[in-house]
Backbone as XML, in Angstrom:
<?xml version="1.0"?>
<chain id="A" units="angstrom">
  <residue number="1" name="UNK">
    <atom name="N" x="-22.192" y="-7.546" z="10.630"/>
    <atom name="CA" x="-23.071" y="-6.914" z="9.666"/>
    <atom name="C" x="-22.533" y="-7.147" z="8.262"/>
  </residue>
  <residue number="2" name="UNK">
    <atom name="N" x="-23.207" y="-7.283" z="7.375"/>
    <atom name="CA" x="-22.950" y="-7.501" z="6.044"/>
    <atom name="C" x="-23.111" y="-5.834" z="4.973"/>
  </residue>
  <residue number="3" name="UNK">
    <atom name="N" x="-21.731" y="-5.934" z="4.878"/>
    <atom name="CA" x="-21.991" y="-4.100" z="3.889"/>
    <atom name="C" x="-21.595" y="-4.871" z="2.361"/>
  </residue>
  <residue number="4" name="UNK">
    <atom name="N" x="-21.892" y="-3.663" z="1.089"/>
    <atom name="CA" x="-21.864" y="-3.878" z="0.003"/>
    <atom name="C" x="-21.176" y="-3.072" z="-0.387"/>
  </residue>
  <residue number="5" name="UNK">
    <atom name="N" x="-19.729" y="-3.074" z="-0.680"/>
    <atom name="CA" x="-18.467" y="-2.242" z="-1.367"/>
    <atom name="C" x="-19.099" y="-1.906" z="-2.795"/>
  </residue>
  <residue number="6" name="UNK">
    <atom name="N" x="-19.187" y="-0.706" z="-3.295"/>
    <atom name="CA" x="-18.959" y="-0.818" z="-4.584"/>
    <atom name="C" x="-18.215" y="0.599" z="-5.255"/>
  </residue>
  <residue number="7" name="UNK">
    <atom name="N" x="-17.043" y="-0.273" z="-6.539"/>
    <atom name="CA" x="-16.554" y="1.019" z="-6.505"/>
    <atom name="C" x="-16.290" y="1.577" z="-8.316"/>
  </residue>
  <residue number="8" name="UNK">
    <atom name="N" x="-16.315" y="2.332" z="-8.783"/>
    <atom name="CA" x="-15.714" y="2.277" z="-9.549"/>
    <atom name="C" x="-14.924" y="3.074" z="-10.288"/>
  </residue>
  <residue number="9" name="UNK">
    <atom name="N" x="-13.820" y="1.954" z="-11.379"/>
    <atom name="CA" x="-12.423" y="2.729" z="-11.882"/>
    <atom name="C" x="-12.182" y="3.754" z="-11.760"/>
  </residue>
  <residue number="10" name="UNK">
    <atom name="N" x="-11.259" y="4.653" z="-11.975"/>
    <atom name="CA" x="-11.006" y="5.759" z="-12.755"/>
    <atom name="C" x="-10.962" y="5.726" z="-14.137"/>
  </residue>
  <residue number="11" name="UNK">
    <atom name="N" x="-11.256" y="6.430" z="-15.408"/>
    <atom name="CA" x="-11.298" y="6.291" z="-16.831"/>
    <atom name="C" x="-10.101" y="5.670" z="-17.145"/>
  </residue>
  <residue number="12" name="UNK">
    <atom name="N" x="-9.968" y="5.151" z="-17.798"/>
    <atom name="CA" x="-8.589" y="4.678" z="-18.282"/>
    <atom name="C" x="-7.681" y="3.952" z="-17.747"/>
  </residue>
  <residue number="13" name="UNK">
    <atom name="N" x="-8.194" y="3.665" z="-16.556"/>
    <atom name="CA" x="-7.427" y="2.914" z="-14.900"/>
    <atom name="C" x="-6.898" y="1.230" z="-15.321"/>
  </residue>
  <residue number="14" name="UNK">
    <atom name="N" x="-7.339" y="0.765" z="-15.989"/>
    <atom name="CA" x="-7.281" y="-0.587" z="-16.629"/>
    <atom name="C" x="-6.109" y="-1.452" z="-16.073"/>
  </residue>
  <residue number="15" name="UNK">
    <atom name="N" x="-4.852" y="-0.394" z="-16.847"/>
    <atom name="CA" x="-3.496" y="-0.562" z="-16.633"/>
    <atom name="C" x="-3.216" y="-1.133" z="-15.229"/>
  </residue>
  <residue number="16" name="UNK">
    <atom name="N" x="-3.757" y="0.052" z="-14.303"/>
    <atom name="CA" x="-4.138" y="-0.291" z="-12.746"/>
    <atom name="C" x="-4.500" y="-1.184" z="-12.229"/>
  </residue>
  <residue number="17" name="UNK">
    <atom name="N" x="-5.636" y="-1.744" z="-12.703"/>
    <atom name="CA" x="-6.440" y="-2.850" z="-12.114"/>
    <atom name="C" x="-5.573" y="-4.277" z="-12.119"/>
  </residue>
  <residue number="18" name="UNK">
    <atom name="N" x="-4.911" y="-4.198" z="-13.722"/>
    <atom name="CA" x="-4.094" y="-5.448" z="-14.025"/>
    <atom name="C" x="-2.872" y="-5.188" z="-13.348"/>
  </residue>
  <residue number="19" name="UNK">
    <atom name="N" x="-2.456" y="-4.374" z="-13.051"/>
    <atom name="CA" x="-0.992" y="-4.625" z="-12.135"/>
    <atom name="C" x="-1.537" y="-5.028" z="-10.753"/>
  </residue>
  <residue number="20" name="UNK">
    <atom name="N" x="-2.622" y="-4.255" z="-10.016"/>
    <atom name="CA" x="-2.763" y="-4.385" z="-8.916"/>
    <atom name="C" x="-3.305" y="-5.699" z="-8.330"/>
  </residue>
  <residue number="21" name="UNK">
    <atom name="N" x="-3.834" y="-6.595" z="-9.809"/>
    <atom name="CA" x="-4.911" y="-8.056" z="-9.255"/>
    <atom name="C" x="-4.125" y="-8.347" z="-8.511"/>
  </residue>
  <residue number="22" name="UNK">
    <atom name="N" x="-3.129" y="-9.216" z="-8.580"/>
    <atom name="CA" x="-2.622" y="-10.501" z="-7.468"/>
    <atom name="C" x="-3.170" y="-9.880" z="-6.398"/>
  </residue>
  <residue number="23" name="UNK">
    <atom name="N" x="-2.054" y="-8.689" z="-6.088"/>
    <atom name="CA" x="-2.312" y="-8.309" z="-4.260"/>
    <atom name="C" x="-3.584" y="-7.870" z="-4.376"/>
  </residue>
  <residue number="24" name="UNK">
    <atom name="N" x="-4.607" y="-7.842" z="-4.917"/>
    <atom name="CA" x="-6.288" y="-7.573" z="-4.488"/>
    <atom name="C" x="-6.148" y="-8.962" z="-4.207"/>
  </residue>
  <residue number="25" name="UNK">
    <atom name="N" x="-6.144" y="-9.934" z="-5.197"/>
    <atom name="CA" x="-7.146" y="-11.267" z="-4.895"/>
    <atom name="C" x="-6.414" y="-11.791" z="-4.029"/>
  </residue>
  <residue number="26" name="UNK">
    <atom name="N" x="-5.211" y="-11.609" z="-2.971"/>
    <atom name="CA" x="-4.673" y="-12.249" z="-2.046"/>
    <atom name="C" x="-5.156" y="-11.555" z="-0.928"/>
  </residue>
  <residue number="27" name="UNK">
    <atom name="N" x="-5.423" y="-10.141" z="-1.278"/>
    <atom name="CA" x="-6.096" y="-9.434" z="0.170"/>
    <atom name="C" x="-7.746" y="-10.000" z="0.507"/>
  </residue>
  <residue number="28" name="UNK">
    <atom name="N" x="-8.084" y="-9.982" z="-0.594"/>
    <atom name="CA" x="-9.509" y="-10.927" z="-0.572"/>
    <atom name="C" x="-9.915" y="-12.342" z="0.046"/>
  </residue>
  <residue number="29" name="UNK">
    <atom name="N" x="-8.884" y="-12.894" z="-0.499"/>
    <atom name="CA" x="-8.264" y="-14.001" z="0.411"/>
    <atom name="C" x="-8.322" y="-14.330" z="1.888"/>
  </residue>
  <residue number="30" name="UNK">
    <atom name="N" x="-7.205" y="-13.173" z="1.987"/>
    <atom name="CA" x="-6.156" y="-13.394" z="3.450"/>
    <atom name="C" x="-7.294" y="-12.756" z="4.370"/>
  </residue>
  <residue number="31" name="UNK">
    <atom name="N" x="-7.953" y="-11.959" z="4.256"/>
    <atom name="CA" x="-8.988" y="-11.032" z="5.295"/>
    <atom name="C" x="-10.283" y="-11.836" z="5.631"/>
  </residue>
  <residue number="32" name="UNK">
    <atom name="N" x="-10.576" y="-13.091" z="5.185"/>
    <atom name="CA" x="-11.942" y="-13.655" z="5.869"/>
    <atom name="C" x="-12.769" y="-13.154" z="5.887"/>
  </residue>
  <residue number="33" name="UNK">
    <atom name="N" x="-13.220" y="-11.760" z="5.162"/>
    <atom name="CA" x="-14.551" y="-11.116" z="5.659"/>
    <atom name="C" x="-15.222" y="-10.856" z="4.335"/>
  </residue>
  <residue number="34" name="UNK">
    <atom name="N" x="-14.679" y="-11.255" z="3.023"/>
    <atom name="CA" x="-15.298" y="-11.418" z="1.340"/>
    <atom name="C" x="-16.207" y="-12.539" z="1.361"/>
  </residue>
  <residue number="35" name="UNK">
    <atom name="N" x="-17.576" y="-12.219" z="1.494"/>
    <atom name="CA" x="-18.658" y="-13.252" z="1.075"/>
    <atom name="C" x="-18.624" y="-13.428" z="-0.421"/>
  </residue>
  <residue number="36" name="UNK">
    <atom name="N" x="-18.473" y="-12.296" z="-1.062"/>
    <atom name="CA" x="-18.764" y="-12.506" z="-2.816"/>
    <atom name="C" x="-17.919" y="-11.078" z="-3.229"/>
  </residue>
  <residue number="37" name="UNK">
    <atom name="N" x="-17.714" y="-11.469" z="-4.536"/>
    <atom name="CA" x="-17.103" y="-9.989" z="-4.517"/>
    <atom name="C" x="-16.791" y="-10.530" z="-6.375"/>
  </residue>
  <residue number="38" name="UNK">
    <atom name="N" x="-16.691" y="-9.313" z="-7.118"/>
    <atom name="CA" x="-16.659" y="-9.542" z="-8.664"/>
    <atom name="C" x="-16.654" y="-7.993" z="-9.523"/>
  </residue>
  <residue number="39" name="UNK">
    <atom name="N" x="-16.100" y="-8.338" z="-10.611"/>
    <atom name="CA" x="-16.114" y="-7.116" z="-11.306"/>
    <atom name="C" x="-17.375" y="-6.518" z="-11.698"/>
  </residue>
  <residue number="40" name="UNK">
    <atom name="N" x="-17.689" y="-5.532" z="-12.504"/>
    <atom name="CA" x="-18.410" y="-4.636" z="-13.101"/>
    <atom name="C" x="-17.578" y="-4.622" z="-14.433"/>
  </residue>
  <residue number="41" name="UNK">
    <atom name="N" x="-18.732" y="-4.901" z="-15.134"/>
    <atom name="CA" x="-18.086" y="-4.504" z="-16.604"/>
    <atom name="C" x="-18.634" y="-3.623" z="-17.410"/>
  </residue>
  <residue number="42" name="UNK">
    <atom name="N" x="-17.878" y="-2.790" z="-18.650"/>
    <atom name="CA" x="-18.161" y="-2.271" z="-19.550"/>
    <atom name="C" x="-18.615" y="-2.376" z="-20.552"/>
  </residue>
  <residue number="43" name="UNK">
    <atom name="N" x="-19.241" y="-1.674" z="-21.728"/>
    <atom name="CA" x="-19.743" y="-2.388" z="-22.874"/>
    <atom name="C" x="-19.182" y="-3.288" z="-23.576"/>
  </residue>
  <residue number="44" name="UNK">
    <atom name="N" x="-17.375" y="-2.943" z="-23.750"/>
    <atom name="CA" x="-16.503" y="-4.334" z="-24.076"/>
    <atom name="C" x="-16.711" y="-5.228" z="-23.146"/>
  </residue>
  <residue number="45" name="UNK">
    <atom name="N" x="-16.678" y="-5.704" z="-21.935"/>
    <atom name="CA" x="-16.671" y="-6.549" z="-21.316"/>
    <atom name="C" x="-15.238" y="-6.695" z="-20.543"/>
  </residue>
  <residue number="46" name="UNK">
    <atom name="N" x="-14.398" y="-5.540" z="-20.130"/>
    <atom name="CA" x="-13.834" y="-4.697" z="-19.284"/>
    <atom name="C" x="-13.998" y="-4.598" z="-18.177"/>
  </residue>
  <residue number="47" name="UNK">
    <atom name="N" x="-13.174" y="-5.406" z="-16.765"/>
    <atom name="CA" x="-13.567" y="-4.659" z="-15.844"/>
    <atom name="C" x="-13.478" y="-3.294" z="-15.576"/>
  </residue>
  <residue number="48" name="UNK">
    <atom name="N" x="-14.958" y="-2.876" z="-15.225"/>
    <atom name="CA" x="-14.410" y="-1.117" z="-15.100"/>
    <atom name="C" x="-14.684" y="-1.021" z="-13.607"/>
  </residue>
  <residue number="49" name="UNK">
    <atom name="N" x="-14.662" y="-1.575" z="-12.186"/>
    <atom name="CA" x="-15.578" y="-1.073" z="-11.130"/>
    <atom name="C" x="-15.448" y="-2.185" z="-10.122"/>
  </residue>
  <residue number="50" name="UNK">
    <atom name="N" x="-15.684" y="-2.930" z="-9.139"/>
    <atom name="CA" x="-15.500" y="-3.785" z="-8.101"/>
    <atom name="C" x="-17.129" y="-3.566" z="-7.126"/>
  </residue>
  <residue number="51" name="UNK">
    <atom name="N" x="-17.669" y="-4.894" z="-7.048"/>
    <atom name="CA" x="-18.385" y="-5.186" z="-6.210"/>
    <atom name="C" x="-17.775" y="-6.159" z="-4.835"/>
  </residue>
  <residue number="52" name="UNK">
    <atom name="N" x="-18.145" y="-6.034" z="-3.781"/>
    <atom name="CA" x="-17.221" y="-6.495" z="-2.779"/>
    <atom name="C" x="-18.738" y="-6.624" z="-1.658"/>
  </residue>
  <residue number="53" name="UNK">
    <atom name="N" x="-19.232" y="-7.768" z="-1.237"/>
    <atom name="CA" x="-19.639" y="-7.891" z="0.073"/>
    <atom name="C" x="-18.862" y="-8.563" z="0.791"/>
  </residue>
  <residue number="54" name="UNK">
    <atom name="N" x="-19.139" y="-7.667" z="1.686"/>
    <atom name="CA" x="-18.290" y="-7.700" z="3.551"/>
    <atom name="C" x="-19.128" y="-8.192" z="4.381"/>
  </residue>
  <residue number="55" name="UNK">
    <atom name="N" x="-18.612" y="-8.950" z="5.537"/>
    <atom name="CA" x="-19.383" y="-9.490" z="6.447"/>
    <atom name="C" x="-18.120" y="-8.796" z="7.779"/>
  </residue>
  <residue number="56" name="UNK">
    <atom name="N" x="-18.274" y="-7.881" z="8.214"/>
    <atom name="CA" x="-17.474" y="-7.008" z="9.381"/>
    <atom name="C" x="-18.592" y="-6.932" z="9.822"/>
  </residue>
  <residue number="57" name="UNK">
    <atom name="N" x="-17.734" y="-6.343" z="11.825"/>
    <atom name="CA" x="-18.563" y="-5.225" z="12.731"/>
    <atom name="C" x="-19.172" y="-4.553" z="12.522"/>
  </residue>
  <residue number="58" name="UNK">
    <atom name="N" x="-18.755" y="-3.469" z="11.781"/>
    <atom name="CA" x="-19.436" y="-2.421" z="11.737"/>
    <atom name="C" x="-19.292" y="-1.620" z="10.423"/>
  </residue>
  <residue number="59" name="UNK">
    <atom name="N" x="-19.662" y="-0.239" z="10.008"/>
    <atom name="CA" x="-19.324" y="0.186" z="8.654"/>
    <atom name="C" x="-17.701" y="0.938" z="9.101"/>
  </residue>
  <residue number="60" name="UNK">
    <atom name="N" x="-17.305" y="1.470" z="10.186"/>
    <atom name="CA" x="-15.755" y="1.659" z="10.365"/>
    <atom name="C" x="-14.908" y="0.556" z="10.159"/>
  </residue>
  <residue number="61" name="UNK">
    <atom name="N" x="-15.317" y="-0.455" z="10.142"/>
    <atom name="CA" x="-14.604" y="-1.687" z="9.875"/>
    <atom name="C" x="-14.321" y="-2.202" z="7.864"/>
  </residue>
  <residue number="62" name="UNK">
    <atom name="N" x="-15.907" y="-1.894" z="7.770"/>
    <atom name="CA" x="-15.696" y="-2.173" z="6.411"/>
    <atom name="C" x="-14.858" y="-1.141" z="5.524"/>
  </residue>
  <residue number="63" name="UNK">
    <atom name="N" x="-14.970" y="0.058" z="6.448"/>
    <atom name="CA" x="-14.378" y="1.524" z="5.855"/>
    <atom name="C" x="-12.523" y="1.340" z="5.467"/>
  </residue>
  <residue number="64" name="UNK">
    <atom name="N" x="-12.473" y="0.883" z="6.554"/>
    <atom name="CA" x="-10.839" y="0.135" z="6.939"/>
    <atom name="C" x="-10.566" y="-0.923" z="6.120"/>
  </residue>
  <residue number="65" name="UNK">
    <atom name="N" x="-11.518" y="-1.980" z="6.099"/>
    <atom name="CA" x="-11.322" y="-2.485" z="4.741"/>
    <atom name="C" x="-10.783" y="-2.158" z="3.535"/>
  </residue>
  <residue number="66" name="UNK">
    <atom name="N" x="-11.915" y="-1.665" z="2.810"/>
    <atom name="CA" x="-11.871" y="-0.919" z="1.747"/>
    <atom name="C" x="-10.156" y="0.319" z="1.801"/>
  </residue>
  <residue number="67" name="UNK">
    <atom name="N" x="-10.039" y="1.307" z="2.545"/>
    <atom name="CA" x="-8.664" y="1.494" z="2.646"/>
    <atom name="C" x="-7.367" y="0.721" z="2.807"/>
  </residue>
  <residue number="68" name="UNK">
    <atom name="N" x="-7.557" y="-0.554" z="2.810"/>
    <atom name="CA" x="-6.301" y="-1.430" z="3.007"/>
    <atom name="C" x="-6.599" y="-2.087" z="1.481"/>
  </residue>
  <residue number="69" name="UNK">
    <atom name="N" x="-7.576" y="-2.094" z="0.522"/>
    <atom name="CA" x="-7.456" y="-2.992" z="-0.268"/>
    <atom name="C" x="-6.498" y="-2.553" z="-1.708"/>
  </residue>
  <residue number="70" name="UNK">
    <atom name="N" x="-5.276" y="-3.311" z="-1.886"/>
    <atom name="CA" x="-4.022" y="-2.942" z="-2.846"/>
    <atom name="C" x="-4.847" y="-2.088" z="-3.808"/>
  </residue>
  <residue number="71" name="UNK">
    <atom name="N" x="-5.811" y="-2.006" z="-4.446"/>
    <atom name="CA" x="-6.561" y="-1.378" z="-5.595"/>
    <atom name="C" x="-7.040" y="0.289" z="-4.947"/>
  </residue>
  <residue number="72" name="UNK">
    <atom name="N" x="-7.450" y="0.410" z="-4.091"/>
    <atom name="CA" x="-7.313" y="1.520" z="-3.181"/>
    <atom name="C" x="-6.396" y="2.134" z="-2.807"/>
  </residue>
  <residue number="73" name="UNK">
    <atom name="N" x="-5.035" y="1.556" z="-2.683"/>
    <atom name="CA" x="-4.116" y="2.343" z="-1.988"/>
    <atom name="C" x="-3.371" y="2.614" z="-3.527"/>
  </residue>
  <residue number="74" name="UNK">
    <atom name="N" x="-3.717" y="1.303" z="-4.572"/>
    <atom name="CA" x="-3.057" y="2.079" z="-6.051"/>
    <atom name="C" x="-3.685" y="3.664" z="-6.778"/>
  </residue>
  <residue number="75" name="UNK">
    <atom name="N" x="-4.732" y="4.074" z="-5.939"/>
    <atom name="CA" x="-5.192" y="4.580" z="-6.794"/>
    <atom name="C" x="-5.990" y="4.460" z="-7.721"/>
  </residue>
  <residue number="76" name="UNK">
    <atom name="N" x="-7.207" y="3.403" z="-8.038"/>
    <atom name="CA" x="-7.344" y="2.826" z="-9.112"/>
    <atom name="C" x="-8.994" y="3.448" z="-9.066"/>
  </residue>
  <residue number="77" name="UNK">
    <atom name="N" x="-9.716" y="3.529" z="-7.751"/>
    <atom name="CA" x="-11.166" y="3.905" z="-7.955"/>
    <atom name="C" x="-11.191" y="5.652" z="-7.879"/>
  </residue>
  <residue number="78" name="UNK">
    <atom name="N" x="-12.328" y="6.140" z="-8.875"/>
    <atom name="CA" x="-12.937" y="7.186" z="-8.687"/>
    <atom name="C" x="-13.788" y="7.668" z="-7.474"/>
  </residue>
  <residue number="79" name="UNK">
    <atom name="N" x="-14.889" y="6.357" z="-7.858"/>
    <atom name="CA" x="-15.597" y="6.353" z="-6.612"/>
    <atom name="C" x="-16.179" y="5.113" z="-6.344"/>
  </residue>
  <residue number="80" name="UNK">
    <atom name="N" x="-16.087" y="5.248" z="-4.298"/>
    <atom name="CA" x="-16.235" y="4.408" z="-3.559"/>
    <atom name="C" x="-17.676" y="4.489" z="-2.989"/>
  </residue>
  <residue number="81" name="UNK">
    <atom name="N" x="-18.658" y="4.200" z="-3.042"/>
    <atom name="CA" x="-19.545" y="3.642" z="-2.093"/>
    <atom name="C" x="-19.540" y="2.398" z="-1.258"/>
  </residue>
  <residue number="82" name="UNK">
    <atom name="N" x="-20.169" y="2.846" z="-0.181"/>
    <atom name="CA" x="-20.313" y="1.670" z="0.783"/>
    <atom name="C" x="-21.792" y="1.688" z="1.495"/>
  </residue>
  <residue number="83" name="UNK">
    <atom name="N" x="-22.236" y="0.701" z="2.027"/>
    <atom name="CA" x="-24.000" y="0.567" z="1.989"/>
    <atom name="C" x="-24.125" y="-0.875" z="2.746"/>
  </residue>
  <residue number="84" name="UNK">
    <atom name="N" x="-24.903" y="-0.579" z="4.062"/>
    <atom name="CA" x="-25.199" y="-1.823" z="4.629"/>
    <atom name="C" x="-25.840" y="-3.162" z="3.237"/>
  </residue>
  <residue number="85" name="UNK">
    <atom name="N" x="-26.228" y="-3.995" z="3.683"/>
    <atom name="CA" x="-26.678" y="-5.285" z="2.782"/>
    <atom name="C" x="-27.224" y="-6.043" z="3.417"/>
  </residue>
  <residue number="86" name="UNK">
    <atom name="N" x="-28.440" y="-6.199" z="2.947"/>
    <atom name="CA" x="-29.303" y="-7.113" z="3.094"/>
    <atom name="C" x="-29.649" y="-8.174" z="1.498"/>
  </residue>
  <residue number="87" name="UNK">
    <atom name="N" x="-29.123" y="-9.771" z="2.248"/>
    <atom name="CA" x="-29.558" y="-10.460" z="1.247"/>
    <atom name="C" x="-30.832" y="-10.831" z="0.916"/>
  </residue>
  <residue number="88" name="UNK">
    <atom name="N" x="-31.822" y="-10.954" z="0.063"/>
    <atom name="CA" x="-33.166" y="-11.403" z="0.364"/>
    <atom name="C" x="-33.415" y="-12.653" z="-0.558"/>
  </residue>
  <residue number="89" name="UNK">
    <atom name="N" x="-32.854" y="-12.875" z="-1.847"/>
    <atom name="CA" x="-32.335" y="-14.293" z="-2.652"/>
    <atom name="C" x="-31.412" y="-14.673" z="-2.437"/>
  </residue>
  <residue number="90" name="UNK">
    <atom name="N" x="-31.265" y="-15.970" z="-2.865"/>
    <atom name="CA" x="-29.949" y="-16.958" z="-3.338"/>
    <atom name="C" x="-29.084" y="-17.016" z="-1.873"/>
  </residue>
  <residue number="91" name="UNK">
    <atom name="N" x="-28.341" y="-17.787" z="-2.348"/>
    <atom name="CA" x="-26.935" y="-17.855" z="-1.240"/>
    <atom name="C" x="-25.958" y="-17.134" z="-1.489"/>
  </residue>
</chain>
């Protein structure tokens, strides 16, 4: 099934995000299950937030995901949604 991560910062989290990239974009990587995935930005042009589609089992799977990802376990999101996905454009 294909779910749609989306999460975003905590205020001021910035600091966070930039320490935590490498080990995000290597967990993104290493896990095989990131179809697309990209920031959210702010009126500066700031990431403030993470979009993430998953292609897992099930939504306990993507749930587990999302708890293993370095930016999650830093602390870095306020809030997490998660939401099946359906593509209907583009690739």
């Amino acid at each position: 099934m294909i779910f749609a991560l989306m999460a975003w910062d905590k205020e001021g989290a910035l600091p966070i995000r930039m320490e935590n990239r490498p080990d995000h974009l290597a967990y993104l990587e290493s896990t095989g299950v990131v179809q697309k995935a990209g920031p959210f930005l702010d009126a500066d042009g700031q990431p403030c937030g993470s979009l993430i589609v998953l292609d897992v089992a099930d939504m306990a799977a993507a749930q587990a995901w999302a708890d293993n990802d370095p930016y999650a376990k830093a602390g870095l999101f306020a809030n997490v949604q998660i939401t099946a996905w359906k593509q209907v454009m583009g690739t």
